[in-house]
C-alpha positions in Angstrom: -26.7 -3.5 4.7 -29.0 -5.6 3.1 -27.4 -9.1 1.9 -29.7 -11.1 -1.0 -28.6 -14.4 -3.0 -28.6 -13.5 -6.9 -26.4 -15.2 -9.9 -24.4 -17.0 -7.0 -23.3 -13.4 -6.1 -23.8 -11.5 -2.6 -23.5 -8.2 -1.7 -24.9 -4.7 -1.1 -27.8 -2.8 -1.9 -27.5 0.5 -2.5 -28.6 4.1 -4.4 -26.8 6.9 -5.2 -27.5 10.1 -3.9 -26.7 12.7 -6.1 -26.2 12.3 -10.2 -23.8 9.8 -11.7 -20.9 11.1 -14.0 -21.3 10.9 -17.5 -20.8 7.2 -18.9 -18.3 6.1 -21.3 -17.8 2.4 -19.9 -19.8 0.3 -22.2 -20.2 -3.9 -21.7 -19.3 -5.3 -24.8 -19.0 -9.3 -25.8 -16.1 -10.5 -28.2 -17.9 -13.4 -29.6 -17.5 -15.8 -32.5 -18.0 -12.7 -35.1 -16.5 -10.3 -33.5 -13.1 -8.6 -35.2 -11.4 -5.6 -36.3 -13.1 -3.8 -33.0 -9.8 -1.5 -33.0 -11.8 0.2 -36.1 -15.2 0.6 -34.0 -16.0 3.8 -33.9 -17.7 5.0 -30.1 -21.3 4.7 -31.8 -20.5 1.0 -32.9 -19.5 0.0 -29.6 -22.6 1.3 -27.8 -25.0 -0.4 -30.4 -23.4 -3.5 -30.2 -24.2 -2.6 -26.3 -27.5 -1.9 -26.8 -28.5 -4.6 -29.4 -26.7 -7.9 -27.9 -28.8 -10.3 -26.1 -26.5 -11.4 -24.1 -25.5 -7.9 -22.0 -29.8 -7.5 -21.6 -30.1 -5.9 -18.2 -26.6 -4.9 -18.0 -26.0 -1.0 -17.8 -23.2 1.3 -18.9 -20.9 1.8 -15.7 -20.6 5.1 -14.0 -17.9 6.8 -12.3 -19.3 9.0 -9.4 -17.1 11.9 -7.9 -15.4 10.9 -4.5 -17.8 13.3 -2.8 -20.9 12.0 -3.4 -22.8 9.0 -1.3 -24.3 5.9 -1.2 -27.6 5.0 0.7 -27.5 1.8 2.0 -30.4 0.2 3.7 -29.9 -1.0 7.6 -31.0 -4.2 8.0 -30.3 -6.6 10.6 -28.4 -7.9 13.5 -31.2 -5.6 15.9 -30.5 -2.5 13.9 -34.2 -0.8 13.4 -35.3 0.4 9.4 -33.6 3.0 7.6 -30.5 4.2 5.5 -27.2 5.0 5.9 -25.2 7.2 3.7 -21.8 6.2 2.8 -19.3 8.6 0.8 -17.7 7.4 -2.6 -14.4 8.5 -1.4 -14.3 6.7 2.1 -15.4 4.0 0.2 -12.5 4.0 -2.4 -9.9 4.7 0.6 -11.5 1.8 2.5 -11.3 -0.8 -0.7 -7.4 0.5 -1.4 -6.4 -0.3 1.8 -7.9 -3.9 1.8 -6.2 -4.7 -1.3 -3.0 -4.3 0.6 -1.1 -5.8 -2.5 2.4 -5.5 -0.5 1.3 -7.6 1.9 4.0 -10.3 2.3 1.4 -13.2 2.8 -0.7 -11.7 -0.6 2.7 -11.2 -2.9 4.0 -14.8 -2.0 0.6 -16.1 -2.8 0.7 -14.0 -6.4 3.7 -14.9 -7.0 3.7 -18.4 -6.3 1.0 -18.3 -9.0 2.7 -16.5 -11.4 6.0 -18.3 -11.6 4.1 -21.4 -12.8 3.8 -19.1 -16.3 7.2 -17.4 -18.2 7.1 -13.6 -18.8 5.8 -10.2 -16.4 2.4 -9.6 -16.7 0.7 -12.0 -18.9 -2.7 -13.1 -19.5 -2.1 -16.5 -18.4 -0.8 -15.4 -14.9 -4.1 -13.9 -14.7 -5.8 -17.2 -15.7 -3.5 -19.0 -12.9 -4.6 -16.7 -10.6 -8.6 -17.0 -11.5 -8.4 -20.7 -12.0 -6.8 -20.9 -8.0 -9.4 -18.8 -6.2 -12.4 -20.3 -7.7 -11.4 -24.2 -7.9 -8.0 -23.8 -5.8 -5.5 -26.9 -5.8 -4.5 -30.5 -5.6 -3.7 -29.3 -1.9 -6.4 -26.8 -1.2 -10.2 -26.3 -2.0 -11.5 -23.5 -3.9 -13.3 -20.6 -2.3 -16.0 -20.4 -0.1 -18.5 -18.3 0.4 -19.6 -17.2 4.2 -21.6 -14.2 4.3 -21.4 -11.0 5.9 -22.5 -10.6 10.1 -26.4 -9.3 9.7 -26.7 -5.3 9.6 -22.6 -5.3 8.7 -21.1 -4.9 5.4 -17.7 -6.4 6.4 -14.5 -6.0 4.3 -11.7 -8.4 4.7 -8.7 -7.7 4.5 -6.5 -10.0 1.7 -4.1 -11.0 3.7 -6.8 -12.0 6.2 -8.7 -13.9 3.7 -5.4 -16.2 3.3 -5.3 -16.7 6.4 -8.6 -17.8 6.9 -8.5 -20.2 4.3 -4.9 -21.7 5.3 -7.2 -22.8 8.7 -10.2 -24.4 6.6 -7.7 -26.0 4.2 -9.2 -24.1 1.0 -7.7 -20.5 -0.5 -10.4 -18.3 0.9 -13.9 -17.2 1.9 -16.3 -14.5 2.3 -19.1 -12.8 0.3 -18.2 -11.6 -3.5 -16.9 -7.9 -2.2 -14.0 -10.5 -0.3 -13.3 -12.5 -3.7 -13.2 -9.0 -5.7 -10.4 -7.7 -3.4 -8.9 -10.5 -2.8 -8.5 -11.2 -6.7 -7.9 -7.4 -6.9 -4.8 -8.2 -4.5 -3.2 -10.7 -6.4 -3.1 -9.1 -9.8 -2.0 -5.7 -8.5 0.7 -7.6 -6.5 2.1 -9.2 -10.0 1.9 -6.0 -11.7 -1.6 -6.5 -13.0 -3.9 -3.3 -12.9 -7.5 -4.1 -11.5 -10.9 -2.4 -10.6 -13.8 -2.8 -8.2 -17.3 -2.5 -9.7 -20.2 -1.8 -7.2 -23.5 -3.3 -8.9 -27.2 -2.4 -7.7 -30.2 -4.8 -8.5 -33.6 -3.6 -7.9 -35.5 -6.9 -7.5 -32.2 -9.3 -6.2 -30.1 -7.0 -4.4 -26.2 -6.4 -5.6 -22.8 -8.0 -6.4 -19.6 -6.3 -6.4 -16.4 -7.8 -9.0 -13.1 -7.2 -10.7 -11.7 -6.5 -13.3 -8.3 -6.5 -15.2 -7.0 -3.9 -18.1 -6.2 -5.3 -21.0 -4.8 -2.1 -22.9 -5.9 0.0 -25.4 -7.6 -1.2 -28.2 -6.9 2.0 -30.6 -3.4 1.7 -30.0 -1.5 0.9 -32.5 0.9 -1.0 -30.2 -1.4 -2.3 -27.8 -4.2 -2.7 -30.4 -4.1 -5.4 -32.0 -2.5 -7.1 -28.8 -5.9 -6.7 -27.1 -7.9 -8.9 -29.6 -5.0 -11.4 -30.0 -5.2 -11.9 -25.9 -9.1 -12.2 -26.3 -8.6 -14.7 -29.1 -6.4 -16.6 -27.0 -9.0 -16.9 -24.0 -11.4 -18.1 -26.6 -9.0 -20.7 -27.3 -7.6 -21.4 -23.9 -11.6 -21.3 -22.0 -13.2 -22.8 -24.7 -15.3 -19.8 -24.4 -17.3 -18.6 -27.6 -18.0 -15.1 -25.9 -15.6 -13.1 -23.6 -17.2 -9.9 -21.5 -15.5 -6.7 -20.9 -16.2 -3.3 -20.4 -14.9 -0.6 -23.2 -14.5 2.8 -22.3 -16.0 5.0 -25.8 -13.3 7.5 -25.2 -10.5 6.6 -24.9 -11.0 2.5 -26.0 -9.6 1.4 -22.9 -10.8 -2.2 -22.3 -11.5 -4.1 -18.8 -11.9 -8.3 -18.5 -14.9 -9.6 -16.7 -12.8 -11.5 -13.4 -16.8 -12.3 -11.6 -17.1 -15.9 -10.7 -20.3 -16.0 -12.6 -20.8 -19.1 -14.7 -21.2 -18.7 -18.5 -23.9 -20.7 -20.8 -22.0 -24.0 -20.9 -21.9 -23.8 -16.9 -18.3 -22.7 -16.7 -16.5 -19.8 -14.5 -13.5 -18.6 -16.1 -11.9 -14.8 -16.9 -14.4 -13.2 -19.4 -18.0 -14.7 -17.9 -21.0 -12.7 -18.1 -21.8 -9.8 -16.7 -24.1 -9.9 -13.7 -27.6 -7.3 -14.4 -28.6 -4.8 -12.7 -29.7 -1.1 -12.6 -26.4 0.2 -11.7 -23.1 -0.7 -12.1 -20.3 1.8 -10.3 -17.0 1.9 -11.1 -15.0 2.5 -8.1 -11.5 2.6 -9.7 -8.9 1.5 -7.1 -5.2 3.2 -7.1 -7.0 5.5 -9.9 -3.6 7.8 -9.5 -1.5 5.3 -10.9 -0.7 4.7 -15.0 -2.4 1.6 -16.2 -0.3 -1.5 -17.4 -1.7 -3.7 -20.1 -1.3 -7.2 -20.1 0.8 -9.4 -22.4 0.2 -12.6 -24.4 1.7 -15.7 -22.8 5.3 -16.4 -23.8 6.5 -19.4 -25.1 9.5 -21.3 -23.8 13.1 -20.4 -25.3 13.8 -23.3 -27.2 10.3 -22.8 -28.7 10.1 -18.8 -29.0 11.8 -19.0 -33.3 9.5 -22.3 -33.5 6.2 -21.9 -35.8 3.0 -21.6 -34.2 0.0 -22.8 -35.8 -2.0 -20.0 -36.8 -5.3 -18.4 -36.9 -5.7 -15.0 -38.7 -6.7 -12.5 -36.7 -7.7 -8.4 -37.9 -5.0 -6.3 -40.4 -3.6 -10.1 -41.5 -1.7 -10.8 -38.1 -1.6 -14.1 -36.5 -1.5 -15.6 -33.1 1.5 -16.7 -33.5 3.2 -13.6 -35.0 2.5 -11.8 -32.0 3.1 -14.5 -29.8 7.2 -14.0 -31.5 7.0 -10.5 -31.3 5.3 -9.9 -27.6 8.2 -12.5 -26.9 11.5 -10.1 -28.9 10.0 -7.3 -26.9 12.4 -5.9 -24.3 10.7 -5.8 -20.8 10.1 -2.4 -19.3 9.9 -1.2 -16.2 6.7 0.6 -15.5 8.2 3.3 -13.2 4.6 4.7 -13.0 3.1 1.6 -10.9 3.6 1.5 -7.5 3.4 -2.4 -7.1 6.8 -3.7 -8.4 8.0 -7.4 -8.7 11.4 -8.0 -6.5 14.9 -9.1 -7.9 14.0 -12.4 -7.0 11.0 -13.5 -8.9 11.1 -10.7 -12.0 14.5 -10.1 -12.8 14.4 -6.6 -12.7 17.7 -5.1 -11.7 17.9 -3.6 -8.3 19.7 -0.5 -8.7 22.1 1.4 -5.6 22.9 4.5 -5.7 23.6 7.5 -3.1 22.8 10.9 -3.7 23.6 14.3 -1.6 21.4 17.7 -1.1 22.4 20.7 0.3 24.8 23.9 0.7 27.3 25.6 2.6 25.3 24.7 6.4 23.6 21.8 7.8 21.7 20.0 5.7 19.9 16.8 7.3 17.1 14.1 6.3 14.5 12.8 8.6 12.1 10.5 6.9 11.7 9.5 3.2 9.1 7.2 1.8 8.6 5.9 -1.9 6.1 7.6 -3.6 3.2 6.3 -6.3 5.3 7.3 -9.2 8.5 5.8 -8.0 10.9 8.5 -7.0 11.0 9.3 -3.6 9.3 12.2 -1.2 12.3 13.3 1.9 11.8 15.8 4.9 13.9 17.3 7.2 15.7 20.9 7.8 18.0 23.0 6.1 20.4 25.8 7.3 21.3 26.5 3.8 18.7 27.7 2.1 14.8 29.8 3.2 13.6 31.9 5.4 15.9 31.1 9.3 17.9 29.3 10.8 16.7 26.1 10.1 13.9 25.6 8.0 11.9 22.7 7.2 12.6 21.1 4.0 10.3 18.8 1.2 12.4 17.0 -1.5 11.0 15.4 -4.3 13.1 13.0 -6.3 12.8 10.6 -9.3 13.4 7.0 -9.2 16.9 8.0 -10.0 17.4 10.1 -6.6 17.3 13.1 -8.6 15.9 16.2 -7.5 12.5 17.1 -9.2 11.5 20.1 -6.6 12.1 21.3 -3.3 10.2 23.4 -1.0 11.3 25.1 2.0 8.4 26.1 5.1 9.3 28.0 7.8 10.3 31.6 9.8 13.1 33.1 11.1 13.7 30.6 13.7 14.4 26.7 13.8 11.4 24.8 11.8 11.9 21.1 11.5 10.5 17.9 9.6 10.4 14.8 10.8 8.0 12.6 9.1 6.3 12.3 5.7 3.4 10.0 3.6 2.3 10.5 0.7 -1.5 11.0 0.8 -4.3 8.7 -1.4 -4.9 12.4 -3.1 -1.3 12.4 -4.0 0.2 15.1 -1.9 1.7 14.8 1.1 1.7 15.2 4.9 4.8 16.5 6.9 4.6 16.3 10.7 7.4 18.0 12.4 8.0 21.2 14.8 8.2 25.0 14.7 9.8 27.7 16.6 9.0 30.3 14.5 5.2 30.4 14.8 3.6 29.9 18.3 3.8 31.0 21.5 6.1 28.2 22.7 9.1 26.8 21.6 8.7 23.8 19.6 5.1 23.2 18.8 4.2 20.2 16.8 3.4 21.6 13.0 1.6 19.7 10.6 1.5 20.7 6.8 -0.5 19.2 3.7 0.8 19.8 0.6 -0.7 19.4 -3.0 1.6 16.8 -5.3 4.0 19.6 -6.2 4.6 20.4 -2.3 2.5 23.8 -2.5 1.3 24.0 1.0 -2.9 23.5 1.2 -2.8 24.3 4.9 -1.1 24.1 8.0 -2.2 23.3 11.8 0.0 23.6 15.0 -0.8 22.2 18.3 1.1 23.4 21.5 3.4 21.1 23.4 6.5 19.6 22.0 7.1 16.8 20.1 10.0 15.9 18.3 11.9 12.6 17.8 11.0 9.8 16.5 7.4 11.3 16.7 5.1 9.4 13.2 2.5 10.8 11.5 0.7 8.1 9.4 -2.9 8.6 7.2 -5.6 5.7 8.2 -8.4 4.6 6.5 -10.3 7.6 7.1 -8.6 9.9 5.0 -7.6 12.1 8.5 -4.1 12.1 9.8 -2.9 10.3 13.5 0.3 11.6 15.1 2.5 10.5 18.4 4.8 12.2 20.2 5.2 13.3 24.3 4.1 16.1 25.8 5.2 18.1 29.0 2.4 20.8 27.9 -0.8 18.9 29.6 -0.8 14.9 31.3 -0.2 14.4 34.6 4.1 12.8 34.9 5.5 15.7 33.6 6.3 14.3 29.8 3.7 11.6 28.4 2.9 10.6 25.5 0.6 12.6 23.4 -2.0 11.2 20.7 -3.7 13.1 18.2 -6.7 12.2 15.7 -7.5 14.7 13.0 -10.0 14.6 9.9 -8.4 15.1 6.4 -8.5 18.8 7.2 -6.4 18.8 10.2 -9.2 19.5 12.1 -9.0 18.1 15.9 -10.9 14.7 16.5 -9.2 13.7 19.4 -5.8 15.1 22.0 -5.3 13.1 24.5 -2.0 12.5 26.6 -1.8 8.7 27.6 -0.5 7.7 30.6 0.1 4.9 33.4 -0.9 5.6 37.0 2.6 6.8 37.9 4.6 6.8 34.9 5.7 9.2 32.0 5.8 7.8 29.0 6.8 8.8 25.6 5.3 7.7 21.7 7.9 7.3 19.1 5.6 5.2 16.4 1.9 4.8 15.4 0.6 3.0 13.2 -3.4 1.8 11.7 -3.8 -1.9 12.6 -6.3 -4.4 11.1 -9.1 -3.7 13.5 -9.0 0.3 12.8 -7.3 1.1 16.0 -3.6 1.9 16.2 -0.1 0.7 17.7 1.8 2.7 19.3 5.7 1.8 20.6 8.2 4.5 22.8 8.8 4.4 26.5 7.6 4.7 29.7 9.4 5.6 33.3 8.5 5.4 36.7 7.8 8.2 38.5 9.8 7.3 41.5 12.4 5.2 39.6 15.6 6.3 37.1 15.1 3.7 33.9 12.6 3.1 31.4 10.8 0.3 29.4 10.0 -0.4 26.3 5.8 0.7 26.1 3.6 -0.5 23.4 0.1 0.6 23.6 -3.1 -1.0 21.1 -5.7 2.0 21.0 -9.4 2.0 19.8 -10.3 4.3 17.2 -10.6 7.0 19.6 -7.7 6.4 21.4 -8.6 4.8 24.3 -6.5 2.1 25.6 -7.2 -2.0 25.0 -3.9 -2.4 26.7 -0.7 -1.6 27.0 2.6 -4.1 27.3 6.8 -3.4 29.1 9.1 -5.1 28.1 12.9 -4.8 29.8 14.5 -5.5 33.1 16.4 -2.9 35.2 18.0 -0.8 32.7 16.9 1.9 30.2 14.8 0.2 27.2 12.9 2.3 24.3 10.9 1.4 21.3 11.3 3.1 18.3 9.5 1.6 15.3 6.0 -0.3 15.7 4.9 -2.2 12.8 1.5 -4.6 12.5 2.8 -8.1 10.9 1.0 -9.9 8.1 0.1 -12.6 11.0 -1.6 -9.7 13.2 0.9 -9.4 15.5 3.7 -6.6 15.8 6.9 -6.0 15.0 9.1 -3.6 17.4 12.7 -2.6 17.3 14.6 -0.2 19.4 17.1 -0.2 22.4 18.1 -2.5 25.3 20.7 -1.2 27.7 20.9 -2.4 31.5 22.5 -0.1 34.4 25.7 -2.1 34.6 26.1 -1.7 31.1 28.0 1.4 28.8 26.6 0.8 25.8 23.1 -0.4 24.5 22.1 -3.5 22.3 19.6 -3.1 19.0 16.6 -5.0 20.4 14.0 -6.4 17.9 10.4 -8.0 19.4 8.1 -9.7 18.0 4.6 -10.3 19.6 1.0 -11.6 18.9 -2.1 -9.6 18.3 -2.2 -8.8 22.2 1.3 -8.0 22.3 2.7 -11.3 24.3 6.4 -11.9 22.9 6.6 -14.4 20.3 10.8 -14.2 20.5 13.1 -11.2 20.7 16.2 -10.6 19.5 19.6 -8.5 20.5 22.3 -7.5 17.7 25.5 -5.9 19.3 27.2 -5.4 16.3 31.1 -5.3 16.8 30.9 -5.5 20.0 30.2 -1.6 20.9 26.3 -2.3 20.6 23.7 -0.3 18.9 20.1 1.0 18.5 17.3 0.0 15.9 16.0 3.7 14.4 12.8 1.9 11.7 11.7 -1.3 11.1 9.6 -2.8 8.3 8.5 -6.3 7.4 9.6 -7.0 3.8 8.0 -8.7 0.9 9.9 -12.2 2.1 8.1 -12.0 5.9 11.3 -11.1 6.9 12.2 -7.7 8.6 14.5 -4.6 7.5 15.9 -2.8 10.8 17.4 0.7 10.4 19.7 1.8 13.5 23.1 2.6 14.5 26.0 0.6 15.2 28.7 2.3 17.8 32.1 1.7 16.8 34.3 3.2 19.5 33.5 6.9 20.2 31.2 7.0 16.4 28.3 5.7 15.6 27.9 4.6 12.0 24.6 3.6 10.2 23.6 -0.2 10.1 21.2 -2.0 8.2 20.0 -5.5 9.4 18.6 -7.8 7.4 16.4 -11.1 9.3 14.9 -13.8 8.3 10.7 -14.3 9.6 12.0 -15.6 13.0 14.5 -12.5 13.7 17.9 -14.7 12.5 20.0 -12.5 11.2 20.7 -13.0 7.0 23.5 -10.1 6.6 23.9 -6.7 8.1 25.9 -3.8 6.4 27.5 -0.8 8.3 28.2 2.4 6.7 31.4 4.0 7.8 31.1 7.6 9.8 33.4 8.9 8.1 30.9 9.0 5.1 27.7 8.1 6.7 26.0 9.7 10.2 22.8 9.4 12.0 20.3 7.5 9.7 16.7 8.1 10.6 14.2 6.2 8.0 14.3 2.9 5.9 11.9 1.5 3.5 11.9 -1.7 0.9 10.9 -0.3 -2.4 9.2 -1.7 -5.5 12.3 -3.6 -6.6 13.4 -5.2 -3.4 16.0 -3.0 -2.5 15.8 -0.3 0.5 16.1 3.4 0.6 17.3 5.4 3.7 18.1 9.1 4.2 20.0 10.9 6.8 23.2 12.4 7.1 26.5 12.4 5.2 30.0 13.7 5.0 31.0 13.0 1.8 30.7 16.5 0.8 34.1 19.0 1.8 34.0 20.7 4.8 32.8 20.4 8.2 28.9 20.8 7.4 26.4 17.6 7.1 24.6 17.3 3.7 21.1 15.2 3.6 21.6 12.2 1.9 19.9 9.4 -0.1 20.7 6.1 -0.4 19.8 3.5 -2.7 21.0 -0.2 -1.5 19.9 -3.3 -3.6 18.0 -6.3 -2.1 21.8 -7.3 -0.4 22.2 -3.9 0.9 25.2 -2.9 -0.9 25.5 0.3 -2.2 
């Protein structure tokens, strides 16, 4: 991809393929005698487009469909001369994932950031966070630019791009498609809701940037907030012109975050537009609602105090809205998937439990928070559809209660055992059927539409049930694990398969040690685009087992594989990359000798040498870690059971970044049973589903559980 210098901005150079979608996103400049532009009509906006010398050589953005391309020259690093095509949607999937605004290392940064400005969401935090990537600190120095390896248009990772800059002592570096997601990052990870534009010169080559919502500027709430927040960066910048891009339609507008310098030489939220033929909107996290920004708010003790005053459109001052954004009551956004934790927003962590089911088994396997904040669950029912048990697709709201339900499957056992929501807002279910086949148990895969109305299903023969993980990487298509005793060559190993975002077959391969079975439990993407995978591996000759973790290629072919455990039987069951590149593991420990096992918890570097590990035996009894996740703190969330006599009841650890335990919480069996799936959600607090008793009689209901950020219920 070719790389050119132009307005202190590097990046691609590109041309679209097929025709761009109608245009609606106009550049527009609030300058010194600019106001009232809530009355504009759509024609006033796009002369003032078309007539300001100041957005000369800038073009109305377009918003292609996900299925049409880019063609991108080769250039470089020995590649020979030519194009590549490269699809709108891949793109879009590949920028989403690089944001990665719940990465632990990004949100501390963000927040960091915003805590040095009162209020959620506010025009200033945005400054803060501007002001700290281009100039950085009294501790650190601003960003710097590196460009991308010749013939490779690279895309950092956020978290990465922290990292980098913690070791050269300055926030960051790369080319300007690292700064736009990096600065994408951080005001997604404070609630903030960003874009990535895509922009083509002809003679200079292209740029890519961000930028922020403001709101609506026909609103009559948000409105006249808009201008008053525009005002204030006038004010704040000393800026006599602020950029943004306002959509004719619907008046949505979008702040200019480039690093561009304006005509007094400075960078700031606002600065000009860089030129070019083409500018492409590619609108990251496009399914979500978007959240507009806020005025700054002023201390307590100065909130009733006067404000001087400058008169602003229909006779409204700064500092009347200033008061009033301040007497608002804050909101939770349910719609956003990015939520600010109990500990830096003040948002009330909620608990709550919830039951589903009827007069048979009822049980949960896997639940995962979904984009509007409720909650997607799998898992089987005997109560309700078609046979014995059938496999069953909850959705929730936020509140844990029940939206829709869908049942899949025949007249014989049909089971769930994993869900994700997908980046087209359905879902994905991975689990097994007995109905359809010719075997018992064949691994079944369904994709569902957002209301759970199946698109299509695939099965593959051979069994695979468990802790088996189905997970959607970066390029759109779907990677399971599980074991096998279908095909391999040890009777059971453990069985990988690739798909595309059809379910189409890319890759089925059994993995195996020279003399060993082995088993997957958990896969996940990592950095580098290969995958993680953690279960178990025996000896062919021998009666225990050892914890296996395996890093893959792309294709699946092994980098290497790591055991941990001594003479006993040892299993992983949850694999999760860190925010360092390394892994997380948790599972079981149990030697020969020994009756019971231990929860076991690893952590390891990026080639899977242990860091530490770390053995929780509960009340004495022992245990077993089910799920693991790293929360927003860099600590980690464990999932398992704790055995209390001859019961096991569900328990939910809580550790520091190190593994030392903060607090654990064990649910009694007598309400509780066999947990299967944790997650931290938007406000700190975790969800898990599973298994209860509450309900009378003898049968098991699925259950939901709410906890807040000290796992109480």
């Amino acid at each position: 991809m070719q790389i050119t210098m132009a307005h202190g901005a590097i990046w691609l150079c590109m041309v679209l393929l097929v025709g761009l979608g109608s245009a609606a996103d106009v550049p527009f400049v609030f300058d010194q005698s600019t106001s009232g532009v809530a009355g504009y009509t759509s024609a006033q906006i796009e002369q003032d487009h078309t007539t300001s010398p100041d957005l000369a050589g800038v073009p109305i953005v377009s918003s292609p469909s996900d299925n049409e391309s880019l063609e991108i020259p080769i250039t470089g690093g020995g590649s020979g001369s030519g194009t590549q095509e490269k699809n709108i949607g891949e793109l879009k999937r590949t920028l989403d994932a690089r944001v990665e605004p719940d990465n632990p290392r990004v949100r501390d940064e963000a927040v960091v950031l915003a805590l040095k400005y009162p209020g959620e969401k506010t025009i200033d935090q945005i400054v803060s966070i501007y002001d700290y990537l281009k100039n950085g600190d009294e501790s650190k120095k601003g960003w710097g630019y590196v460009s991308d390896p010749r013939g490779i248009d690279d895309f950092m990772f956020a978290n990465q791009t922290l990292r980098n800059g913690e070791r050269a002592n300055c926030v960051g570096g790369g080319d300007c498609d690292d700064f736009a997601i990096l600065m994408s990052a951080l005001v997604e990870s404070i609630g903030g809701t960003t874009r990535i534009i895509l922009a083509r010169n002809n003679s200079t080559g292209g740029h890519a940037y961000t930028e922020v919502y403001l709101g609506r500027i026909n609103n009559s709430d948000s409105g006249g907030q808009v201008e008053a927040i525009v005002d204030w960066l006038k004010e704040k910048l000393d800026a006599d012109k602020i950029y943004t891009h306002i959509d004719t339609d619907t008046k949505d507008v979008w702040l200019n975050l480039d690093w561009g310098p304006d005509e007094k030489g400075a960078a700031h939220p606002g600065g000009p537009f860089y030129q070019g033929d083409k500018h492409i909107v590619l609108c990251i996290r496009d399914a979500f609602s978007r959240t507009p920004l806020r005025l700054p708010e002023a201390p307590e003790d100065e909130a009733e105090q006067s404000t001087p005053e400058r008169q602003e459109a229909g006779n409204k001052s700064i500092g009347q809205t200033v008061t009033e954004s301040i007497q608002e009551a804050v909101s939770i956004d349910q719609s956003r998937v990015r939520q600010q934790t109990t500990s830096t927003s003040g948002i009330e962590v909620q608990s709550w439990y919830k039951t589903f089911g009827g007069a048979k088994d009822d049980i949960g396997f896997s639940v995962q928070q979904t984009l509007d904040g409720g909650y997607i669950i799998t898992g089987f029912t005997e109560s309700f559809g078609a046979g014995e048990k059938d496999l069953w697709l909850i959705k929730t709201d936020d509140q844990g209660n029940k939206i829709w339900d869908k049942t899949f499957g025949g007249a014989k056992d049909d089971i769930g055992y994993s869900v994700q929501q997908t980046t087209d807002g359905g879902y994905m279910i991975m689990g097994d059927t007995a109905s359809f086949g010719v075997i018992y148990g064949n691994l079944w895969l369904i994709k569902t539409d957002e209301q759970g109305n199946k698109l299509w299903e695939r099965r593959f023969v051979g069994q695979g049930h468990g802790f088996d993980s189905v997970q959607q990487p970066l390029d759109g298509g779907y990677i399971i694990t599980g074991w096998t005793s279908s095909f391999g060559v040890h009777g059971i190993d453990l069985w990988l398969i690739k798909t595309d975002d059809q379910g189409n077959v890319l890759l089925n391969r059994s993995i195996d040690k020279s003399g060993y079975s082995g088993q997957g439990n958990s896969v996940q993407q990592t950095l580098d685009g290969g995958y993680i995978i953690t279960g178990r591996i025996r000896s062919a000759e021998g009666s225990g087992t050892d914890l296996w973790l395996i890093k893959t290629d792309d294709q699946g072919n092994m980098l290497w594989d790591r055991t941990y455990g001594e003479r006993g039987f040892d299993e992983g069951a949850s694999v999760q990359q860190t925010s360092d590149g390394g892994y997380i593991i948790t599972g079981e420990k149990r030697s020969f000798e020994a009756v019971n096992s231990d929860l076991w918890l690893i952590k390891t570097d990026d080639q899977g040498n242990k860091l530490w590990d770390r053995t929780f035996s509960g009340d004495g009894y022992g245990g077993e870690g089910r799920s693991v996740q790293q929360t927003l703190d860099g600590g980690y969330i464990i999932m398992g059971k704790s055995y209390v006599e001859d019961t096991d009841d569900l328990w939910l650890i809580k550790t520091d970044a190190n593994g030392n335990k903060l607090w654990d919480r064990t649910f009694s069996t007598a309400n509780f049973y066999q947990f299967s799936s944790v997650q931290q959600t938007h406000d700190g607090g975790y969800i898990i589903t599973g298994i209860t008793g509450f309900s009378e009689g003898y049968d098991w209901d699925l259950c939901l559980i709410k906890t807040d950020a000290e796992g109480n219920v």
